[in-house]
C-alpha positions in Angstrom: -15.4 1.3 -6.3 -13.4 3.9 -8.2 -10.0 5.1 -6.8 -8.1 7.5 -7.8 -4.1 7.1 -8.4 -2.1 7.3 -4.8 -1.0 11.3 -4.9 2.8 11.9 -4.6 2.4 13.4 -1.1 1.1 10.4 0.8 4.0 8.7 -0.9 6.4 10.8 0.2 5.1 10.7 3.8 5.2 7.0 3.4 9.2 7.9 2.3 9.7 9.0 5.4 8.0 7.7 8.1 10.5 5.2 9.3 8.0 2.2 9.8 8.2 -0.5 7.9 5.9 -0.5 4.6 5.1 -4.2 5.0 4.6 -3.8 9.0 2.0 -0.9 7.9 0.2 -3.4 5.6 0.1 -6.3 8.0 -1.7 -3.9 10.4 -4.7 -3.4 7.7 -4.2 -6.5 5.9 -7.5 -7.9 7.9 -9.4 -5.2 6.8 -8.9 -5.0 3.2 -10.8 -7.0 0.4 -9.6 -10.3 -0.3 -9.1 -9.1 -3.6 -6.9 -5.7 -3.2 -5.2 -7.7 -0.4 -4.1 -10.4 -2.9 -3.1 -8.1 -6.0 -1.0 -5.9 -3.9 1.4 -9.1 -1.8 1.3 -10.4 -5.4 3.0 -7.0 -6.5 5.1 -6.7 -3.9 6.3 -10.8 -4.1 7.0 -9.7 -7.6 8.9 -6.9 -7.0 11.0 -8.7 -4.0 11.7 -11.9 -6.0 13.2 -9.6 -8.8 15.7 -8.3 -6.5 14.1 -5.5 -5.3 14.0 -3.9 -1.7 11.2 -3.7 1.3 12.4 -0.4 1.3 12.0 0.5 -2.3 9.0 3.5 -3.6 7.5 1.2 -5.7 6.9 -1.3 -2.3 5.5 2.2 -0.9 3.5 2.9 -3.2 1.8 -0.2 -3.3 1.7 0.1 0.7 0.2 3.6 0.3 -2.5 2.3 -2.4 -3.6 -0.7 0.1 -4.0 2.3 3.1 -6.4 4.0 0.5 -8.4 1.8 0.2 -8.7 0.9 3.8 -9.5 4.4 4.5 -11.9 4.6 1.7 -13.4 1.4 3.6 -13.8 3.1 6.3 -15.9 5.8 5.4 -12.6 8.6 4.4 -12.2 10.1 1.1 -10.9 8.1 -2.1 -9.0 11.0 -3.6 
């Protein structure tokens, strides 16, 4: 499965929805390939042990990646 880069918009709706990033990946966590479901808590473990904040772009983006896939799951368009 090929998927294209996360495009700036959905990460900037992702800026400004006001739900938790990690709340919206529990919600599809189930879904997801063991795989992709691994890399991205790895990534955002990372990112958190580092210092960094649930509420930081880069934990959105990785959020916003993982709902991509999901849709793409799902029978939506990759890109």
């Amino acid at each position: 499965m090929k998927i294209k880069p996360v495009p700036e918009a959905l990460v900037g709706e992702a800026l400004t929805s006001g739900i938790s990033p990690l709340y919206e990946l529990h919600q599809i966590a189930c879904e997801l390939p063991l795989n992709v479901l691994s890399d991205v808590k790895q990534r955002i473990g990372d990112w958190l042990a580092s210092g960094g904040k649930e509420t930081d772009p880069y934990i959105k983006r990785q959020v916003a990646y993982a709902q991509k896939v999901y849709q793409a799951l799902k029978g939506g368009e990759i890109g």
